[in-house]
C-alpha positions as CSV (number, residue, x, y, z in Angstrom):
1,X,-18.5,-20.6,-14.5
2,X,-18.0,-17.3,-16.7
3,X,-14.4,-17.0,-18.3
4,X,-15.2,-13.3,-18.3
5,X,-12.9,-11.9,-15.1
6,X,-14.4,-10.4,-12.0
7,X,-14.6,-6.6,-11.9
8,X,-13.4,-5.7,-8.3
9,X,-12.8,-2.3,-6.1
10,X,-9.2,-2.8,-4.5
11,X,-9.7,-0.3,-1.6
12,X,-6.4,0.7,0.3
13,X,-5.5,3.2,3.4
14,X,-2.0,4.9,3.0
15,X,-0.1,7.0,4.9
16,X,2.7,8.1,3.0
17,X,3.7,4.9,0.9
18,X,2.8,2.8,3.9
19,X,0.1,0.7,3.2
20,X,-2.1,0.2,6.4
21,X,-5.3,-1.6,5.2
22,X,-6.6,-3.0,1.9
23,X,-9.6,-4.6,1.3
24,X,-11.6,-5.7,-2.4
25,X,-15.3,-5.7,-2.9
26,X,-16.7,-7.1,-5.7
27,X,-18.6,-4.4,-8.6
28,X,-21.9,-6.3,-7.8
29,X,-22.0,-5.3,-4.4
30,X,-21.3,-1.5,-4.7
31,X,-21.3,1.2,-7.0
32,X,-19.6,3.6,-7.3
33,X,-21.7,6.3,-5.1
34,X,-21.3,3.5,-2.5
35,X,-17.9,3.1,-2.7
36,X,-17.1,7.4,-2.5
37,X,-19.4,7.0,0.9
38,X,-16.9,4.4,2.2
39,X,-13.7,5.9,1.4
40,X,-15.9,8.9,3.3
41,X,-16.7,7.2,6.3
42,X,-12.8,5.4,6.4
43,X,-11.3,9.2,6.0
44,X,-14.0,10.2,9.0
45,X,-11.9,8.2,11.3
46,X,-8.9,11.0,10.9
47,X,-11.0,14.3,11.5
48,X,-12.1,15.6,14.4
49,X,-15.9,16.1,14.9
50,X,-15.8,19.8,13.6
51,X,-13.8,19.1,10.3
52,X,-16.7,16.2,9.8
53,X,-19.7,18.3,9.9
54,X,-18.0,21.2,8.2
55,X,-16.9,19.2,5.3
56,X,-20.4,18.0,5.5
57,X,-22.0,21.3,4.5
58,X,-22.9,22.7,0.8
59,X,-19.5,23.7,-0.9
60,X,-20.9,27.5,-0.7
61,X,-21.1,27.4,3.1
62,X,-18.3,29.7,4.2
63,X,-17.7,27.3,7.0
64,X,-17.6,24.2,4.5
65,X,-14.1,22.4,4.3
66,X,-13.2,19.9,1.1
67,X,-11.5,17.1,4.1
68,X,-14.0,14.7,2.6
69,X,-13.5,15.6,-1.2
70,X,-13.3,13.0,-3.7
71,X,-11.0,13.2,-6.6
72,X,-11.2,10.6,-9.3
73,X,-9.0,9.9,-12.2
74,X,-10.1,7.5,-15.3
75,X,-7.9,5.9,-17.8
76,X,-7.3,2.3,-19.8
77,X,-10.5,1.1,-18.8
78,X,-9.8,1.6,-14.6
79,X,-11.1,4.2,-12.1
80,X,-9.2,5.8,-9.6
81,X,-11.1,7.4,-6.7
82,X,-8.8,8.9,-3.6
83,X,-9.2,11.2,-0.8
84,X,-7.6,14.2,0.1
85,X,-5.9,13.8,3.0
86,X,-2.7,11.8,4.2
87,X,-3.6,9.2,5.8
88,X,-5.5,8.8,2.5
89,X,-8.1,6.2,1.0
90,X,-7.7,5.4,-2.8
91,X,-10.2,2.5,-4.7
92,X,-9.1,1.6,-7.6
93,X,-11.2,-0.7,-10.4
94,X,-9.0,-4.0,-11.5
95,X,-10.2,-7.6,-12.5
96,X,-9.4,-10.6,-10.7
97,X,-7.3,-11.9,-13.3
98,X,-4.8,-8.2,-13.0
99,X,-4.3,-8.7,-9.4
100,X,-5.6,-12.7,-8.5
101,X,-3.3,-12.2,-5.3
102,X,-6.1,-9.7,-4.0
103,X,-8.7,-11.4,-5.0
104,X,-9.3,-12.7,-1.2
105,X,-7.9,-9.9,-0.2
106,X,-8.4,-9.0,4.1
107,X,-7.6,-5.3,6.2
108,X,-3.8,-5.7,6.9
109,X,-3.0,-5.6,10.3
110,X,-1.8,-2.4,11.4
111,X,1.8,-2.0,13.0
């Protein structure tokens, strides 16, 4: 067993301050393009069909919206990815030895 600690993605839905889902996945089983397609897909579930395909399009499209935009913020060795849009999807890069209460972490249930 490695003493080095496990590099994890600590992926949480928020509306407002409420936290409504969280979830980890470990760094060997996505990167980071992989996790920007989920937080994607999980911000999907709030648009309707037309804001989907529209943020779909090249950013030169007239018709193209940013719904889906990604902004990410780096510092002290941790990555912060988050969506635009409220509810909104962040993923943040810990170890298992910053948060080991997350390390088993499951979706919360909602309500």
């Amino acid at each position: 067993m490695s003493d080095e600690p496990r590099r994890i993605w600590v992926i949480e839905g928020r509306s407002g301050v409420e936290i409504f889902f969280r979830s980890t996945i470990g760094f060997e089983l996505a990167t980071e393009v992989d996790i920007i397609a989920m937080l994607q897909r999980l911000a999907c579930r709030h648009l309707a069909p037309h804001e989907v395909l529209n943020a779909s399009l090249r950013d030169n499209d007239r018709s193209y919206n940013s719904l889906l935009a990604i902004s990410k913020d780096t510092g002290e060795g941790r990555d912060l990815l988050t969506t635009q849009l409220d509810p909104h999807y962040t993923a943040r890069s810990e170890t298992d030895r910053d948060l080991p209460d997350l390390d088993e972490a499951r979706p919360l249930p909602r309500g």
